[in-house]
Each structure stands twice: as structure tokens, then as C-alpha cells.
VMD Tcl script that builds the backbone (N, CA, C; Angstrom):
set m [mol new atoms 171]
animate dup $m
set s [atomselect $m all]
$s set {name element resname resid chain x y z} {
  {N N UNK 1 A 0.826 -1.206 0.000}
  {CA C UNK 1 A 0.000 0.000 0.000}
  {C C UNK 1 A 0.862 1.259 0.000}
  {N N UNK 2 A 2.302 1.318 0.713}
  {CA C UNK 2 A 2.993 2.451 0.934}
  {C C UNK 2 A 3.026 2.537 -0.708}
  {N N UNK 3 A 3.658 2.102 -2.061}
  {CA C UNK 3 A 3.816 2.534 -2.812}
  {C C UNK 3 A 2.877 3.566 -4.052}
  {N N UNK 4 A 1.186 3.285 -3.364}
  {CA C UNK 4 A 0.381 3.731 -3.934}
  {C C UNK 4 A -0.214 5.115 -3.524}
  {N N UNK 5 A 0.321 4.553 -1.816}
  {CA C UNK 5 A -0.149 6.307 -1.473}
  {C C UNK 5 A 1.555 7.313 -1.911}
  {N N UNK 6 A 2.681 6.961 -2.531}
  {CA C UNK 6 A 3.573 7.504 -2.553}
  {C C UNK 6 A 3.115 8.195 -4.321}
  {N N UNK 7 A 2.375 7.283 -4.791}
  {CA C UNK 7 A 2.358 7.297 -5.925}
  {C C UNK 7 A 1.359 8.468 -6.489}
  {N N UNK 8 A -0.022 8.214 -5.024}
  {CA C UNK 8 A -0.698 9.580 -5.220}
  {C C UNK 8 A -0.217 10.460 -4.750}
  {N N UNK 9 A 0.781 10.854 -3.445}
  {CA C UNK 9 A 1.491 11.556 -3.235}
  {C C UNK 9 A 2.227 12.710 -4.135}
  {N N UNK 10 A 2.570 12.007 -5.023}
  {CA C UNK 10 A 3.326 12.714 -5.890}
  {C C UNK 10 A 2.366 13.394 -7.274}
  {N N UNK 11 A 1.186 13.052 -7.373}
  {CA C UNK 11 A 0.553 14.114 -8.305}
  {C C UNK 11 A -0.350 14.981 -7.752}
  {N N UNK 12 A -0.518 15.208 -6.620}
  {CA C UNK 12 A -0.771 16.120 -5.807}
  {C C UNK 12 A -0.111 17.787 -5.285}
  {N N UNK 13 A -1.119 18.625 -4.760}
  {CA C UNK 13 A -0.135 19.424 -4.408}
  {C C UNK 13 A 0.454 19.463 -3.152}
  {N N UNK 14 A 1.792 19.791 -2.743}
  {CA C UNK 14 A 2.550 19.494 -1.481}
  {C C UNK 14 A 1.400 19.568 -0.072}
  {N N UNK 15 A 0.779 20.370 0.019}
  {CA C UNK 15 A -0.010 20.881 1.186}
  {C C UNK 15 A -1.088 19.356 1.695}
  {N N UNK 16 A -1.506 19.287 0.342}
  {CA C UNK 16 A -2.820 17.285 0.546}
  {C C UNK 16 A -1.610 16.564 0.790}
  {N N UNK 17 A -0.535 16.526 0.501}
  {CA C UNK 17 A 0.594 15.133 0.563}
  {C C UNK 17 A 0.726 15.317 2.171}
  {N N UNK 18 A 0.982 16.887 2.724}
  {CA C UNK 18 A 1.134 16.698 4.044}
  {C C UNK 18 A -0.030 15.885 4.579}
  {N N UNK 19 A -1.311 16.195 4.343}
  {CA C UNK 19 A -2.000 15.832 5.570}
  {C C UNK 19 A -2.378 14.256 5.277}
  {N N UNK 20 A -2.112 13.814 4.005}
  {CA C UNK 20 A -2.473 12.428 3.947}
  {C C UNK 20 A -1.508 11.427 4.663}
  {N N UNK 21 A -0.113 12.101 4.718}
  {CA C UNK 21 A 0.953 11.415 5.556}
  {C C UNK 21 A 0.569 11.203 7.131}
  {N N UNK 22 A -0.403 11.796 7.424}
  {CA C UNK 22 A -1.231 11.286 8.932}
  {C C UNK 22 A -1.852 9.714 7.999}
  {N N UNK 23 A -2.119 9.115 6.991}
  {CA C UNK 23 A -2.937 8.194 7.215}
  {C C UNK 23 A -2.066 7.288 6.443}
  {N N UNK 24 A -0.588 7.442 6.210}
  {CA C UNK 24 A 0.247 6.384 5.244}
  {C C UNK 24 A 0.603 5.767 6.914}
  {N N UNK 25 A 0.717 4.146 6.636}
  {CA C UNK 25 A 1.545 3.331 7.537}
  {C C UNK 25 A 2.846 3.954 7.742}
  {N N UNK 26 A 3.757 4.314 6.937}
  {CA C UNK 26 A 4.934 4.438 6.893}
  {C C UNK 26 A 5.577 5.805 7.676}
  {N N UNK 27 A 4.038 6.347 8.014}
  {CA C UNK 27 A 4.969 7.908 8.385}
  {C C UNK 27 A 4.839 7.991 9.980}
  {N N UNK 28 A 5.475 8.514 10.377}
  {CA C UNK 28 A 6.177 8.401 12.030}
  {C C UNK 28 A 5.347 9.453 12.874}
  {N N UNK 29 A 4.949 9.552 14.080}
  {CA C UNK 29 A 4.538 10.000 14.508}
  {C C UNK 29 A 2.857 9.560 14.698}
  {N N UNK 30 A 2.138 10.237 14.997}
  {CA C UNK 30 A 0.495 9.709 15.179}
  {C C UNK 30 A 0.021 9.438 14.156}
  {N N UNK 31 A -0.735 8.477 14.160}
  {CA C UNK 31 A -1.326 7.484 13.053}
  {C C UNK 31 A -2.985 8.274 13.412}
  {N N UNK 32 A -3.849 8.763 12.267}
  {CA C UNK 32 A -5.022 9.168 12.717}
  {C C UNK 32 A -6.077 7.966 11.446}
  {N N UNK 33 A -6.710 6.919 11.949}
  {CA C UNK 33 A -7.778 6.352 11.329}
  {C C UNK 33 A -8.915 7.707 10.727}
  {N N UNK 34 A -9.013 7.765 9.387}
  {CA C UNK 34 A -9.641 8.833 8.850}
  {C C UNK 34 A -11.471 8.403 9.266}
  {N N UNK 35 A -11.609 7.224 9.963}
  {CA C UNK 35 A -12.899 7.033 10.066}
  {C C UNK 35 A -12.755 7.662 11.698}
  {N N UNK 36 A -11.959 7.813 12.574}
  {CA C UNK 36 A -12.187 8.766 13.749}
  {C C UNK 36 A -12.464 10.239 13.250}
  {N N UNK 37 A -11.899 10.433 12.386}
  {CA C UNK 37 A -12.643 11.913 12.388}
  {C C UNK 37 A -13.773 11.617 11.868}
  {N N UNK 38 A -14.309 11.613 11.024}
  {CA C UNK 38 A -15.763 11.210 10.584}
  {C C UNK 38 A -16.276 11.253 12.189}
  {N N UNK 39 A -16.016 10.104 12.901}
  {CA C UNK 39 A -17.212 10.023 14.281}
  {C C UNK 39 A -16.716 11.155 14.968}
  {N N UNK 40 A -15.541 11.974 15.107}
  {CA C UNK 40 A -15.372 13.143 15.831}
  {C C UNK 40 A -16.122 14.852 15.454}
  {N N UNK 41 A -16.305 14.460 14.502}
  {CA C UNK 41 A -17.580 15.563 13.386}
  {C C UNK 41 A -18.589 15.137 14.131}
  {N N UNK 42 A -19.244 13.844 14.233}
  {CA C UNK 42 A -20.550 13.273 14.533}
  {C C UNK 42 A -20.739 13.650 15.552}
  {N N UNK 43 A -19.570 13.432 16.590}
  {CA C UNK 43 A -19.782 13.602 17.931}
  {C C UNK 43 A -19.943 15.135 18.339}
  {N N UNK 44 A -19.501 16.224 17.525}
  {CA C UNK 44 A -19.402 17.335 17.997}
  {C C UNK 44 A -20.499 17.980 17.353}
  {N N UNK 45 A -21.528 17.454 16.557}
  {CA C UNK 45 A -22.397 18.109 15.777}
  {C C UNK 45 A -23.826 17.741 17.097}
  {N N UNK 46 A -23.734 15.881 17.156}
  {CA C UNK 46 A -25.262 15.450 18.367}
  {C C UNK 46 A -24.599 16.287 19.434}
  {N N UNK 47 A -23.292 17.044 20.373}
  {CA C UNK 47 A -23.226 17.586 21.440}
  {C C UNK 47 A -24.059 19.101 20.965}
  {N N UNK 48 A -23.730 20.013 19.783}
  {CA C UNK 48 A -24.211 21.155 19.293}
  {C C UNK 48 A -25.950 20.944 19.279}
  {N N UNK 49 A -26.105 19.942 19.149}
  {CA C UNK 49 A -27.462 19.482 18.606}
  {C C UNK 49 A -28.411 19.516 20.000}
  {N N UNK 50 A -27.428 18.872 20.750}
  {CA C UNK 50 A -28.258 18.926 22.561}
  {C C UNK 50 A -27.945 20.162 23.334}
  {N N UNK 51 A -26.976 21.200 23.040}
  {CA C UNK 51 A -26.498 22.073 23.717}
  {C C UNK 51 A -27.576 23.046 23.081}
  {N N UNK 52 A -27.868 22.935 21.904}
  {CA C UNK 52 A -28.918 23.703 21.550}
  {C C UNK 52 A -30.617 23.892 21.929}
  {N N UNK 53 A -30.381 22.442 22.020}
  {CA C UNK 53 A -32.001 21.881 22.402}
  {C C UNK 53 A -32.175 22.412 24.438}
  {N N UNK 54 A -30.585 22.331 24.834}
  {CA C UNK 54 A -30.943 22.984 26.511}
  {C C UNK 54 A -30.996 24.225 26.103}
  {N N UNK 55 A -30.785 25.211 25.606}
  {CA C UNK 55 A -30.540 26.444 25.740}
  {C C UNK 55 A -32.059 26.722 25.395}
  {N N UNK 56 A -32.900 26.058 24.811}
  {CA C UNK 56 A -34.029 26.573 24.253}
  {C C UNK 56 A -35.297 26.388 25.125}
  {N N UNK 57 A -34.798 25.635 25.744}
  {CA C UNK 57 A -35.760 25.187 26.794}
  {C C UNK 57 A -36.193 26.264 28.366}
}
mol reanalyze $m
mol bondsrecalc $m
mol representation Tube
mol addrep $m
């Protein structure tokens, strides 16, 4: 797989290569599963969603 994300890597512009290197095996530092953000959106939209619903009450 490293050779394919190297491969999209490179027809990209520098700035997407950075942030996709959070989701290549090969790159050092924190590994982020792109399906945690997805549920970290989710999670911060149902908290907006109930913080709204107390305030109205």
C-alpha cells in the first residue's frame, strides 16, 4: 500500500501530501484512522445538537 499512497502523493499538491501522511503506515509520529474523524464531526455536531435543544428550553 505504501507505494500507492507515494504514488498519489506525488501528483498532488505538497499541502494534501502533508496531511495524507497522517494516514500512510509508513509515516512516524500519530497514526489518525480517517474514520475517527468522521465520528469526531458526529460527535461534535449530536453535542451542538443537545447544547442547543438545553438552551431553548
Amino acid at each position: 500500500m505504501g507505494k500507492k499512497m507515494e504514488k498519489k502523493r506525488a501528483e498532488m499538491p505538497p499541502a494534501r501530501a502533508g496531511i495524507l501522511s497522517f494516514w500512510d503506515e509508513e509515516a512516524p509520529g500519530i497514526k489518525i484512522d480517517p474514520d475517527y474523524i468522521l465520528y469526531a464531526c458526529f460527535a461534535v455536531a449530536v453535542l451542538l445538537i443537545i447544547a442547543h435543544t438545553m438552551a431553548a428550553v
